[in-house]
PDB file of N, CA, C and O in Angstrom:
ATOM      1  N   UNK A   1     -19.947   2.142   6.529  1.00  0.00           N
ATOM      2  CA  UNK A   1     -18.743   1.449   6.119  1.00  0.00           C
ATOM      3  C   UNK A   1     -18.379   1.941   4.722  1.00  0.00           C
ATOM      4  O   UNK A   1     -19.214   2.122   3.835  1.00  0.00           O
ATOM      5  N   UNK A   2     -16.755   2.191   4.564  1.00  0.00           N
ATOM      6  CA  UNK A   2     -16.613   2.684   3.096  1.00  0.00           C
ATOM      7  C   UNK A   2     -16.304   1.825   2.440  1.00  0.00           C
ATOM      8  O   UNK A   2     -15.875   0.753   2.867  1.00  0.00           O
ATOM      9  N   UNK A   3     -16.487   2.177   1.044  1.00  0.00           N
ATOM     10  CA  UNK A   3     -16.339   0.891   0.043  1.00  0.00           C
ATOM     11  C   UNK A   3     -15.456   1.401  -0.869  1.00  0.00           C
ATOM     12  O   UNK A   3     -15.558   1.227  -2.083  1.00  0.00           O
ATOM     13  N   UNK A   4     -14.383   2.175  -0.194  1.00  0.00           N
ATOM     14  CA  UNK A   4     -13.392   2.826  -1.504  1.00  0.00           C
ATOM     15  C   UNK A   4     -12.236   1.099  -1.359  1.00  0.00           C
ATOM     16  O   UNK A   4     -12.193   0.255  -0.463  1.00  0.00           O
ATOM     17  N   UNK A   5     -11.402   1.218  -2.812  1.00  0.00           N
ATOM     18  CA  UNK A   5     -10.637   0.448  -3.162  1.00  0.00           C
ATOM     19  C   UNK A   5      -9.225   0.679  -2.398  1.00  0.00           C
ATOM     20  O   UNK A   5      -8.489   1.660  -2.505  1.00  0.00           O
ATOM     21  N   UNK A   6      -9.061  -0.326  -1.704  1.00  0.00           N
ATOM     22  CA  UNK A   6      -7.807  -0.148  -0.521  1.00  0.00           C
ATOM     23  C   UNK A   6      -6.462  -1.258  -1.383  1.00  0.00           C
ATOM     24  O   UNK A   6      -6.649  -2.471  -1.480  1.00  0.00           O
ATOM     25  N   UNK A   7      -5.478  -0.740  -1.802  1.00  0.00           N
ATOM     26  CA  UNK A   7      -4.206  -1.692  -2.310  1.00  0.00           C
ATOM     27  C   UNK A   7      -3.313  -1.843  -0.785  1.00  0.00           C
ATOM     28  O   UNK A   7      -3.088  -0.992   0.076  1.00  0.00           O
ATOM     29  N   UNK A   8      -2.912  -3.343  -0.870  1.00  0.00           N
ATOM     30  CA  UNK A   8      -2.405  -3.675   0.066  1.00  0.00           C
ATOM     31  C   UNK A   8      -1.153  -4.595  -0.548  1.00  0.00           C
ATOM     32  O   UNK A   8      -1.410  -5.421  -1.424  1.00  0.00           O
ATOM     33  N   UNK A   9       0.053  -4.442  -0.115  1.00  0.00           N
ATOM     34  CA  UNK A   9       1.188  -5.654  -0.337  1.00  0.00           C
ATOM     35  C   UNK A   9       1.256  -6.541   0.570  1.00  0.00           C
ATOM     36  O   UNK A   9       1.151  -6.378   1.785  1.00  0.00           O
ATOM     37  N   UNK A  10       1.489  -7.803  -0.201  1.00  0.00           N
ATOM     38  CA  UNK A  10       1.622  -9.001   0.491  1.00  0.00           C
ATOM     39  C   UNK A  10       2.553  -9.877  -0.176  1.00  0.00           C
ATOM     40  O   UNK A  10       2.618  -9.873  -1.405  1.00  0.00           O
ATOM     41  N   UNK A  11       3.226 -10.572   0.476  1.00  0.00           N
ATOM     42  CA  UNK A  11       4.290 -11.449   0.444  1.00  0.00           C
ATOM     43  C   UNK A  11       3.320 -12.904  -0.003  1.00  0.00           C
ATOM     44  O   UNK A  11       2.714 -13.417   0.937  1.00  0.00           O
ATOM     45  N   UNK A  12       3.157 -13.594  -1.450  1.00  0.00           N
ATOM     46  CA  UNK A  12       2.886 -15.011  -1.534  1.00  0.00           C
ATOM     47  C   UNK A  12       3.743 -16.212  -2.269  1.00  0.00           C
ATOM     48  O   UNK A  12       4.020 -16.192  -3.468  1.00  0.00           O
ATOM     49  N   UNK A  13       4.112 -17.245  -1.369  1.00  0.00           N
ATOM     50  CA  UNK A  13       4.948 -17.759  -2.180  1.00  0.00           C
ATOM     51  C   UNK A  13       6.381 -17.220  -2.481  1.00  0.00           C
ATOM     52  O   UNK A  13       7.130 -17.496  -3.418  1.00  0.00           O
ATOM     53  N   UNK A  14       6.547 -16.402  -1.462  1.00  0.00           N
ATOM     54  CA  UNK A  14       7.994 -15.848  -1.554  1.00  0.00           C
ATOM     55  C   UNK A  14       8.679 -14.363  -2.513  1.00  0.00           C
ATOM     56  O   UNK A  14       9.682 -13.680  -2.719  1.00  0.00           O
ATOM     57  N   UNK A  15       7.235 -14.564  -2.848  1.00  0.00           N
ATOM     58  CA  UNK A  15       6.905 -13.237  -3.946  1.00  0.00           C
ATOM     59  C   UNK A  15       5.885 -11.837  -3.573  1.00  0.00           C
ATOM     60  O   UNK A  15       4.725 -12.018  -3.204  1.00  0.00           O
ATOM     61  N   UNK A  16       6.502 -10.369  -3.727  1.00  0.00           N
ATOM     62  CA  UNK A  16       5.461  -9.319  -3.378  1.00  0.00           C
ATOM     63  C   UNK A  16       4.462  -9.558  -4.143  1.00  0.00           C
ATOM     64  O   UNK A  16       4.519 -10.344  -5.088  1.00  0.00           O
ATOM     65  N   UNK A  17       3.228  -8.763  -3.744  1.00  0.00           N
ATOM     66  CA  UNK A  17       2.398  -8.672  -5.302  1.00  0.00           C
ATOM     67  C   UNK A  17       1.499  -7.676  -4.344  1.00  0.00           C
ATOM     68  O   UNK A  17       1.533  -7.855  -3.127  1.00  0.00           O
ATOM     69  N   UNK A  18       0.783  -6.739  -4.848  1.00  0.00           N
ATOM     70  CA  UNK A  18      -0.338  -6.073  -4.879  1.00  0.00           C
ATOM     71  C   UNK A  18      -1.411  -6.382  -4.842  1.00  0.00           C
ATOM     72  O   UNK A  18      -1.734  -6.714  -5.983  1.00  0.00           O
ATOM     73  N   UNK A  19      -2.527  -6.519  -3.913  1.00  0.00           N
ATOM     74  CA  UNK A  19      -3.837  -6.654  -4.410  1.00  0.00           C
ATOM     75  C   UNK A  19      -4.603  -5.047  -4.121  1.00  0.00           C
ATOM     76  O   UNK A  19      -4.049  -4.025  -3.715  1.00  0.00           O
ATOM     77  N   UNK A  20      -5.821  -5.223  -4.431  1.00  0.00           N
ATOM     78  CA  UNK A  20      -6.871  -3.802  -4.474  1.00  0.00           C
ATOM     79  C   UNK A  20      -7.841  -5.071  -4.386  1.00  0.00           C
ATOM     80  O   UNK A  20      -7.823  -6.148  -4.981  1.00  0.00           O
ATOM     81  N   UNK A  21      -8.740  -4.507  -3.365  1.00  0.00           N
ATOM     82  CA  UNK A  21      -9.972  -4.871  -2.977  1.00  0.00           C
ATOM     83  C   UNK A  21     -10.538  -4.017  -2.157  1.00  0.00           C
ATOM     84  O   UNK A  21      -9.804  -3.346  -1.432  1.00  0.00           O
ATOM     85  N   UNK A  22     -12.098  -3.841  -2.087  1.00  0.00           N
ATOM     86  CA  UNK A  22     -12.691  -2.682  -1.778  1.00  0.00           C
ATOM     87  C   UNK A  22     -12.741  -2.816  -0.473  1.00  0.00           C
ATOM     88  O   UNK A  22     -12.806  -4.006  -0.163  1.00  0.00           O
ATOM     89  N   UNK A  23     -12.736  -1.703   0.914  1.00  0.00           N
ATOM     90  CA  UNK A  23     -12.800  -2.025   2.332  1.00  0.00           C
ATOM     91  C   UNK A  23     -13.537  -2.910   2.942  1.00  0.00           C
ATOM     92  O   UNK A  23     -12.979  -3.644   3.758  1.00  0.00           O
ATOM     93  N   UNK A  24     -14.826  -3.038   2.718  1.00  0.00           N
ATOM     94  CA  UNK A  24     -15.360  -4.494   3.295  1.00  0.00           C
ATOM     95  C   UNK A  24     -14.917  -5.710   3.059  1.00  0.00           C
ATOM     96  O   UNK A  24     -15.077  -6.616   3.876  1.00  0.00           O
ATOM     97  N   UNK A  25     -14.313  -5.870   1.921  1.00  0.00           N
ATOM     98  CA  UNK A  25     -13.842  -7.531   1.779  1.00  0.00           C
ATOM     99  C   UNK A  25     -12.528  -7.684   2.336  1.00  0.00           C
ATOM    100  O   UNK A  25     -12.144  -8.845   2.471  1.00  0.00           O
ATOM    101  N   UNK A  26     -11.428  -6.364   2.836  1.00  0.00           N
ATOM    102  CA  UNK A  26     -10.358  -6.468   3.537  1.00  0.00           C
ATOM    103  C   UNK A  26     -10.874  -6.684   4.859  1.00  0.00           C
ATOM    104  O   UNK A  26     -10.375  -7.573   5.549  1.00  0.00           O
ATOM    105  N   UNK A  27     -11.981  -5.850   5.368  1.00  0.00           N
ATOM    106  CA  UNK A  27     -12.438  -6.544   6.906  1.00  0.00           C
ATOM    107  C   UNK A  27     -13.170  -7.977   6.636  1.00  0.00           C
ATOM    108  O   UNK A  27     -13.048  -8.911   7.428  1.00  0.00           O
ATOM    109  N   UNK A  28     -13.654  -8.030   5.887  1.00  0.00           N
ATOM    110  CA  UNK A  28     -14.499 -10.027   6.298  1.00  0.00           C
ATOM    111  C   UNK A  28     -12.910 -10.443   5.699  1.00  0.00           C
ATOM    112  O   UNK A  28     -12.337 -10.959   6.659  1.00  0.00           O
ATOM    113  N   UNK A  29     -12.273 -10.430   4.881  1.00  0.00           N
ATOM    114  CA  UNK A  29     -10.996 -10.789   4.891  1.00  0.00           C
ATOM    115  C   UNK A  29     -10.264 -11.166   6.159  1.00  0.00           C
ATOM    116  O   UNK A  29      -9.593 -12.196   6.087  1.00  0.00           O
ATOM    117  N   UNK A  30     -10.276 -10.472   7.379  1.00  0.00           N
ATOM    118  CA  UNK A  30      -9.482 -10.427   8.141  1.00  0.00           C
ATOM    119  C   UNK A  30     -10.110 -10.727   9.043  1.00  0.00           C
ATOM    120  O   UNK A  30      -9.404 -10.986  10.018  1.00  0.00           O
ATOM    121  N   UNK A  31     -11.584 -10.868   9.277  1.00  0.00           N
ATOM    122  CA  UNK A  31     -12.749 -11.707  10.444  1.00  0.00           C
ATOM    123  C   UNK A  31     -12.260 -13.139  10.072  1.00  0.00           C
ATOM    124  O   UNK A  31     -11.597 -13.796  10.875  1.00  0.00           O
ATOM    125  N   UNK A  32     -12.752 -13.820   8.291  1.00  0.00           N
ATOM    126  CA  UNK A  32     -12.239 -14.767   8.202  1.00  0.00           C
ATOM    127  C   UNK A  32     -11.010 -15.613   8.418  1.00  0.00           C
ATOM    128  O   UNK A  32     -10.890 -16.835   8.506  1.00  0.00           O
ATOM    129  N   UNK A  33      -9.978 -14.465   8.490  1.00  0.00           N
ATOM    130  CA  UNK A  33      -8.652 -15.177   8.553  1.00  0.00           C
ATOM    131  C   UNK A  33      -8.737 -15.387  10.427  1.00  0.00           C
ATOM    132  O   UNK A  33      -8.178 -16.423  10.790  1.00  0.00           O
ATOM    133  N   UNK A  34      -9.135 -14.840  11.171  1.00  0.00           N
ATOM    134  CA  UNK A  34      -9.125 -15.127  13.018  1.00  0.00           C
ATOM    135  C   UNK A  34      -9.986 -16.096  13.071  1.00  0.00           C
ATOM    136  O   UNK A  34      -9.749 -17.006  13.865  1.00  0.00           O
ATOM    137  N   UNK A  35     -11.039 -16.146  12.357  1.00  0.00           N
ATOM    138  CA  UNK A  35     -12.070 -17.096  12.612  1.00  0.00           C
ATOM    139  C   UNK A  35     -11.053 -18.642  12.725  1.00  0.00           C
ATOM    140  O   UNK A  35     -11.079 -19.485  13.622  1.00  0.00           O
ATOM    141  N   UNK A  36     -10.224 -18.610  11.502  1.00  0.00           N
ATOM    142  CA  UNK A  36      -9.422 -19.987  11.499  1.00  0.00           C
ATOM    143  C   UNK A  36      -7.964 -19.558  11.909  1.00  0.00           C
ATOM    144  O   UNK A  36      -7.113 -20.017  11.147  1.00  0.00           O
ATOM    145  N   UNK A  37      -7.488 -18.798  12.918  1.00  0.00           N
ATOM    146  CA  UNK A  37      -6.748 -19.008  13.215  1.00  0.00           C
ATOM    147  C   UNK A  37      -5.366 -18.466  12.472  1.00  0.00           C
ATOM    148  O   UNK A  37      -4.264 -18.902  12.805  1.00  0.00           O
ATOM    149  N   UNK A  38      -5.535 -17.497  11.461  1.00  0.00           N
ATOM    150  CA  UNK A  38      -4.399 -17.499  10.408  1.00  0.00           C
ATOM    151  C   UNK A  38      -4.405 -15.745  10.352  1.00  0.00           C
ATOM    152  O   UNK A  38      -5.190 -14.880  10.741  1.00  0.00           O
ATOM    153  N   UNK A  39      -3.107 -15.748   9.661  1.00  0.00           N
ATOM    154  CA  UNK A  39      -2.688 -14.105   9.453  1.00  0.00           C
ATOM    155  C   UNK A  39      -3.720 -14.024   8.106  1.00  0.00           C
ATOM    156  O   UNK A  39      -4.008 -14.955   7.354  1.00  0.00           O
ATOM    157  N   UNK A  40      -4.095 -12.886   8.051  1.00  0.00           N
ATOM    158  CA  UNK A  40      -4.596 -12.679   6.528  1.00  0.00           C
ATOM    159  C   UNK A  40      -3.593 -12.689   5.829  1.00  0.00           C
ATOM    160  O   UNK A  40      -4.076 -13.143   4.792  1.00  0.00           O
ATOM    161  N   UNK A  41      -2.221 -12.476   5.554  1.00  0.00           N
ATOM    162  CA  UNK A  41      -1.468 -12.672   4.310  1.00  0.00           C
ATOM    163  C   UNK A  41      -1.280 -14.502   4.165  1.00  0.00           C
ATOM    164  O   UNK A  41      -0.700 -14.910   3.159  1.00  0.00           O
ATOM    165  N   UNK A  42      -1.845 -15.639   5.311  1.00  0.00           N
ATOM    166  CA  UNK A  42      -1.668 -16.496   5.062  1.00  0.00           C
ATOM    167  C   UNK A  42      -2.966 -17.191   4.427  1.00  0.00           C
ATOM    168  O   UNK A  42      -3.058 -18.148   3.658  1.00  0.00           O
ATOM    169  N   UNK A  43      -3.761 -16.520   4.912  1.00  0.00           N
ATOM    170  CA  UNK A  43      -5.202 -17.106   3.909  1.00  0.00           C
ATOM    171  C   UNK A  43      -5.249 -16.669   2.440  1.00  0.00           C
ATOM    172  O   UNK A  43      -5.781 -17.238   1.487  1.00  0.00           O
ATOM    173  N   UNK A  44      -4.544 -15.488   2.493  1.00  0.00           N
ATOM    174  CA  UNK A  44      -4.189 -15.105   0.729  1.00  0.00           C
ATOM    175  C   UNK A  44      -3.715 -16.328   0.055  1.00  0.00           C
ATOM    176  O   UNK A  44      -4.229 -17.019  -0.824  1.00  0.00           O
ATOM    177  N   UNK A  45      -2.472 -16.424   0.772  1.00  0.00           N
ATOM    178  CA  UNK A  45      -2.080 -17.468   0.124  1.00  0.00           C
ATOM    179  C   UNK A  45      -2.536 -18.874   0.228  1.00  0.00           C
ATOM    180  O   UNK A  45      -1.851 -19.657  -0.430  1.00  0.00           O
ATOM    181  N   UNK A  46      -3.310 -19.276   0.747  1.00  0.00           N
ATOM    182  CA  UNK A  46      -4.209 -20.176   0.507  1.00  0.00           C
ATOM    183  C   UNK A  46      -4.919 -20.109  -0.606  1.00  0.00           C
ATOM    184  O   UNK A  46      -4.924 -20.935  -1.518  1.00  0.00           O
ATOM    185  N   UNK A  47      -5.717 -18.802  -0.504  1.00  0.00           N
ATOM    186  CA  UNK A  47      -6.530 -18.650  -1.615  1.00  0.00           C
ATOM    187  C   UNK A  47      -5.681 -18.858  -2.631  1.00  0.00           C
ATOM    188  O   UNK A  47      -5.877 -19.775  -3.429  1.00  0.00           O
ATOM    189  N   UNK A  48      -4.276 -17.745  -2.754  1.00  0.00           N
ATOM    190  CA  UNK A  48      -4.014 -18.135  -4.384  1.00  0.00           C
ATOM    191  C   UNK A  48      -3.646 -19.666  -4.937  1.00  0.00           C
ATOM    192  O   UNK A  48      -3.827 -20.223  -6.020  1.00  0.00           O
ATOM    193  N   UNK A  49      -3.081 -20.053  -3.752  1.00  0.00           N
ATOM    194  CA  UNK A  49      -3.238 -21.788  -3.864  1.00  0.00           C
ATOM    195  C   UNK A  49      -4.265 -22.656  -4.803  1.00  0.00           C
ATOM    196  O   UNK A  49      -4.082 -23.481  -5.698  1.00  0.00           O
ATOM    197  N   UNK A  50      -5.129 -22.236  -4.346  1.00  0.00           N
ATOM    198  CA  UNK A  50      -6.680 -23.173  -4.865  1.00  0.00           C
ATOM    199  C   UNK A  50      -6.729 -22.344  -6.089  1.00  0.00           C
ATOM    200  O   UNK A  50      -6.889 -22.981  -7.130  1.00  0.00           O
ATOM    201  N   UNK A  51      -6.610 -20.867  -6.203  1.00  0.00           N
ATOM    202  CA  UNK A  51      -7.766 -20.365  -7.502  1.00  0.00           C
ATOM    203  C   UNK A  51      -7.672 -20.526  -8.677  1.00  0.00           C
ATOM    204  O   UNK A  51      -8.467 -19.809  -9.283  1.00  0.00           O
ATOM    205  N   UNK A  52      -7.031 -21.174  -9.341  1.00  0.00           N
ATOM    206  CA  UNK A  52      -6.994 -21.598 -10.722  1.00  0.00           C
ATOM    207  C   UNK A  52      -6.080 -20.541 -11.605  1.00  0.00           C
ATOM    208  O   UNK A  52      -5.035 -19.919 -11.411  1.00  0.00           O
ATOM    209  N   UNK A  53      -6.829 -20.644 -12.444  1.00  0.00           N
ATOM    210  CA  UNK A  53      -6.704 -19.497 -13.164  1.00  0.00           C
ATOM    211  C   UNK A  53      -7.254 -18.243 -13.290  1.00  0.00           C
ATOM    212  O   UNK A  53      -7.012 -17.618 -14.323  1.00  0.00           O
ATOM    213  N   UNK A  54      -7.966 -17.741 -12.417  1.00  0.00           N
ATOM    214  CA  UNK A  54      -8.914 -16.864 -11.708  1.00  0.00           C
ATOM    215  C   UNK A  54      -8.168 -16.025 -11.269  1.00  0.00           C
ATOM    216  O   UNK A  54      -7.041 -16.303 -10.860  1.00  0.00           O
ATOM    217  N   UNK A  55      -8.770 -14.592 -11.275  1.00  0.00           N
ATOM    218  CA  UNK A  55      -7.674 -12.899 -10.759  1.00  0.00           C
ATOM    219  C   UNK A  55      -7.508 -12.997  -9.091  1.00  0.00           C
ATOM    220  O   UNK A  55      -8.456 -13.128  -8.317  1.00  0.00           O
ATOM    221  N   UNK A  56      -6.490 -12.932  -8.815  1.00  0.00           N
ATOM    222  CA  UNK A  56      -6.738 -12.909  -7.639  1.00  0.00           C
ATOM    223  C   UNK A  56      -7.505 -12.449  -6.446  1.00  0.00           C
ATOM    224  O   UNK A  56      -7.779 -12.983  -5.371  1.00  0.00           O
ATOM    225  N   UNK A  57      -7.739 -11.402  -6.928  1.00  0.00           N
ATOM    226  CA  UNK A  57      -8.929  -9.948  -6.101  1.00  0.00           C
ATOM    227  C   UNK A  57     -10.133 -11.206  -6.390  1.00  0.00           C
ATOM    228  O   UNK A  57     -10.702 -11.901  -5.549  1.00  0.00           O
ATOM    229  N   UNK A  58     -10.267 -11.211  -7.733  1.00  0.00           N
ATOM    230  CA  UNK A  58     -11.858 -11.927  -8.150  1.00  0.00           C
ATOM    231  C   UNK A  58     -11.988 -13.257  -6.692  1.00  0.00           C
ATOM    232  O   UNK A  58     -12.865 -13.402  -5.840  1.00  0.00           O
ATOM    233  N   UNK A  59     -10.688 -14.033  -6.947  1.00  0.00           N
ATOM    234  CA  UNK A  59     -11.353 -15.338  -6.136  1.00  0.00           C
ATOM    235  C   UNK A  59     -11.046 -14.942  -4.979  1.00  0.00           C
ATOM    236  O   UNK A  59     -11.404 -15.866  -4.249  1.00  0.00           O
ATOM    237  N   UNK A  60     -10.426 -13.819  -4.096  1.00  0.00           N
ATOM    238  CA  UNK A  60     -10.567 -13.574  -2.425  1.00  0.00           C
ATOM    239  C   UNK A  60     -11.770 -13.269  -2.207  1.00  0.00           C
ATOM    240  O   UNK A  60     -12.303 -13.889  -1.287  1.00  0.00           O
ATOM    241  N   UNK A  61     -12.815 -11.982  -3.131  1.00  0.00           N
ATOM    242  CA  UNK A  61     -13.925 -11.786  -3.009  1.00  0.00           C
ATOM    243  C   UNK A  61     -15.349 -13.048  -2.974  1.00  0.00           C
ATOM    244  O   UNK A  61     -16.390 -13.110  -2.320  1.00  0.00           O
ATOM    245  N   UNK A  62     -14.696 -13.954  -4.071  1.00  0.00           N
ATOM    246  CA  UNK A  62     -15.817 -15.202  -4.033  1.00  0.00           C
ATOM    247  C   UNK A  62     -15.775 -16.007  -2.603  1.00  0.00           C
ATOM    248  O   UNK A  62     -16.727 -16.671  -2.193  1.00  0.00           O
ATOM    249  N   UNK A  63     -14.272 -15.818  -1.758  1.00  0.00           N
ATOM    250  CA  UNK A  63     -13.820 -16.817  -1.154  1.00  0.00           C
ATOM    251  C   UNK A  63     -14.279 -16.335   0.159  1.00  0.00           C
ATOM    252  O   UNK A  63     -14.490 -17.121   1.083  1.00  0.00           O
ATOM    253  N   UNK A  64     -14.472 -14.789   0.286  1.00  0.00           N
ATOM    254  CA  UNK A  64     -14.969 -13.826   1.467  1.00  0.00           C
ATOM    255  C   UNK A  64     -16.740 -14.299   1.260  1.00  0.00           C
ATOM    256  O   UNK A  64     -17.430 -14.520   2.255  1.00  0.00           O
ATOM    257  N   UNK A  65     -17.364 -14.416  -0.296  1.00  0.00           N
ATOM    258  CA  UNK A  65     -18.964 -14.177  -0.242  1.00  0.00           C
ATOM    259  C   UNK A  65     -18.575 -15.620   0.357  1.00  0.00           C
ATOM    260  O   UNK A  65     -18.227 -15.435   1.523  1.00  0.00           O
ATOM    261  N   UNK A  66     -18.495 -17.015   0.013  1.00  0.00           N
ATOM    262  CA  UNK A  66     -18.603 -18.403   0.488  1.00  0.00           C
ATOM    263  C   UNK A  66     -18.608 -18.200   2.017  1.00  0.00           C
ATOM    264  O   UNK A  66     -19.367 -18.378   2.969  1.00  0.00           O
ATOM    265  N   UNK A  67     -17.365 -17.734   1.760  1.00  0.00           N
ATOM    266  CA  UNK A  67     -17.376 -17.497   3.676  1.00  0.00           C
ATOM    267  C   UNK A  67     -18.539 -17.311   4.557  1.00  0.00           C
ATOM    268  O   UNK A  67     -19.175 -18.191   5.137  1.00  0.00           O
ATOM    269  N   UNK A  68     -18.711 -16.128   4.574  1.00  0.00           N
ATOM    270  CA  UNK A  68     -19.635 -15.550   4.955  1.00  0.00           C
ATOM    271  C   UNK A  68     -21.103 -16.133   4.548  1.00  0.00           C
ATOM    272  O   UNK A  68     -21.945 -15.987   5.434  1.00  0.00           O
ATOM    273  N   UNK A  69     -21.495 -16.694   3.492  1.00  0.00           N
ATOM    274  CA  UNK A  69     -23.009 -17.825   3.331  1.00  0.00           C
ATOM    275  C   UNK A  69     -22.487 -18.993   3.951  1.00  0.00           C
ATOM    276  O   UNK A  69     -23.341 -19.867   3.800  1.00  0.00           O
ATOM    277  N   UNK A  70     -21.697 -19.359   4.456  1.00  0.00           N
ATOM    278  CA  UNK A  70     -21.501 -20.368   4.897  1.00  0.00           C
ATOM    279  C   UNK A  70     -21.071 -20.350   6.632  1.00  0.00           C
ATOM    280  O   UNK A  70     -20.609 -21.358   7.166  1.00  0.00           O
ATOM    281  N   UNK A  71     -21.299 -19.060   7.386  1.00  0.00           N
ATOM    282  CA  UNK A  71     -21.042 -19.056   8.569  1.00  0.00           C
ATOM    283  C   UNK A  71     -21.931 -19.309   9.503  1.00  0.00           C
ATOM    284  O   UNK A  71     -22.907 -18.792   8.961  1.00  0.00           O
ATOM    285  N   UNK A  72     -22.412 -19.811  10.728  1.00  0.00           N
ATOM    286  CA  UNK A  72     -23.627 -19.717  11.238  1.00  0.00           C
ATOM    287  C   UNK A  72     -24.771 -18.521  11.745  1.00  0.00           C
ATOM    288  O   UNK A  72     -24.478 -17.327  11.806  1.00  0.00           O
ATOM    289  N   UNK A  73     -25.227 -18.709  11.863  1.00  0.00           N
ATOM    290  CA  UNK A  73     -26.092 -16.924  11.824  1.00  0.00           C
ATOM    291  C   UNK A  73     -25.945 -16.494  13.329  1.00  0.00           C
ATOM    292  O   UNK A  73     -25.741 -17.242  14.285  1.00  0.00           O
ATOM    293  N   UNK A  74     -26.049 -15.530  13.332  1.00  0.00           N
ATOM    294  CA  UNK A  74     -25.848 -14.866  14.999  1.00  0.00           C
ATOM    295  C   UNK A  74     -26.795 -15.362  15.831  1.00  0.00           C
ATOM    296  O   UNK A  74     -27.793 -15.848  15.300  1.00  0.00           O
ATOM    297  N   UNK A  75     -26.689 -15.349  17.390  1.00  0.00           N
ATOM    298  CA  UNK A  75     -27.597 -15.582  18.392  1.00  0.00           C
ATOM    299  C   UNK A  75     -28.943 -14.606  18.076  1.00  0.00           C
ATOM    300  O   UNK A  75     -29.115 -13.505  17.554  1.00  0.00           O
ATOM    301  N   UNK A  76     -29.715 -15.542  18.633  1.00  0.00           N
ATOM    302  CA  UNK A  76     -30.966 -13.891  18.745  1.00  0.00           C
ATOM    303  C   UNK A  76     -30.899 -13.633  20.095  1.00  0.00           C
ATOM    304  O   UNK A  76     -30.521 -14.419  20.963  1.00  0.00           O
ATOM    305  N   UNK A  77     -31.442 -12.023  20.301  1.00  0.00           N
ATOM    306  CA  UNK A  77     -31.884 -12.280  21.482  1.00  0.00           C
ATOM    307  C   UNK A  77     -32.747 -12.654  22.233  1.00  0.00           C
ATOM    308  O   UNK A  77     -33.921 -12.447  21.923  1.00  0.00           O
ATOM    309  N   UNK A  78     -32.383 -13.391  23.581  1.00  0.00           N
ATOM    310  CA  UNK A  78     -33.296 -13.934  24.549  1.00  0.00           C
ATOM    311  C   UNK A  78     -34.733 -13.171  24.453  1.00  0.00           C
ATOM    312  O   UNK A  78     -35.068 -11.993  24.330  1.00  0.00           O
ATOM    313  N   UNK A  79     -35.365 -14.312  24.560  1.00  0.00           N
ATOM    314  CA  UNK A  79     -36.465 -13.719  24.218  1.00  0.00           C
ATOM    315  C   UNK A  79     -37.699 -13.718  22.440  1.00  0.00           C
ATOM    316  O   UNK A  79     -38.893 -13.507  22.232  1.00  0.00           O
ATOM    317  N   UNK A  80     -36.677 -14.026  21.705  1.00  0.00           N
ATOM    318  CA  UNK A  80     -37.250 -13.488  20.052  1.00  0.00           C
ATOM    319  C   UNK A  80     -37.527 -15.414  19.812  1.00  0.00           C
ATOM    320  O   UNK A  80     -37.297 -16.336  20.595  1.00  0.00           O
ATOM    321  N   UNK A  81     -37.964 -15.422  18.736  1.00  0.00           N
ATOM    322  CA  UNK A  81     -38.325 -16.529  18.280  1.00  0.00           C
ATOM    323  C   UNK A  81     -37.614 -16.696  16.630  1.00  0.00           C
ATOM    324  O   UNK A  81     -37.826 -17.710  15.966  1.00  0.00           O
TER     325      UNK A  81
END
């Protein structure tokens, strides 16, 4: 998996803006956003909703690690303990 810095436009709040975030956090980005049902430009804007005063890149990445420690762990397979 590459980890180069991918810029993407998105519409929040009625406004363009730019983000850059590195390729893995645009894919758990976009696992997370199906998981609940939502476009990823609408979980953005969720996120920028909540993040305070915080960079935006900074709190999608915190909001992708939460995610992800907070998902249930995969099946094992039949069989393993």
């Amino acid at each position: 998996m590459g980890a180069g810095i991918l810029k993407r436009s998105v519409a929040i709040a009625g406004h363009r803006t730019s983000i850059s975030l590195e390729e893995p956090f645009w894919e758990a980005l976009k696992e997370l956003a199906e998981r609940d049902s939502l476009s990823v430009q609408a979980l953005i804007g969720r996120i920028d909703a909540e993040r305070g005063e915080r960079n935006l890149s900074s709190a999608i990445r915190v909001f992708v690690l939460a995610g992800l420690r907070n998902a249930p762990p995969p099946p094992r397979p039949a069989g393993e303990r």
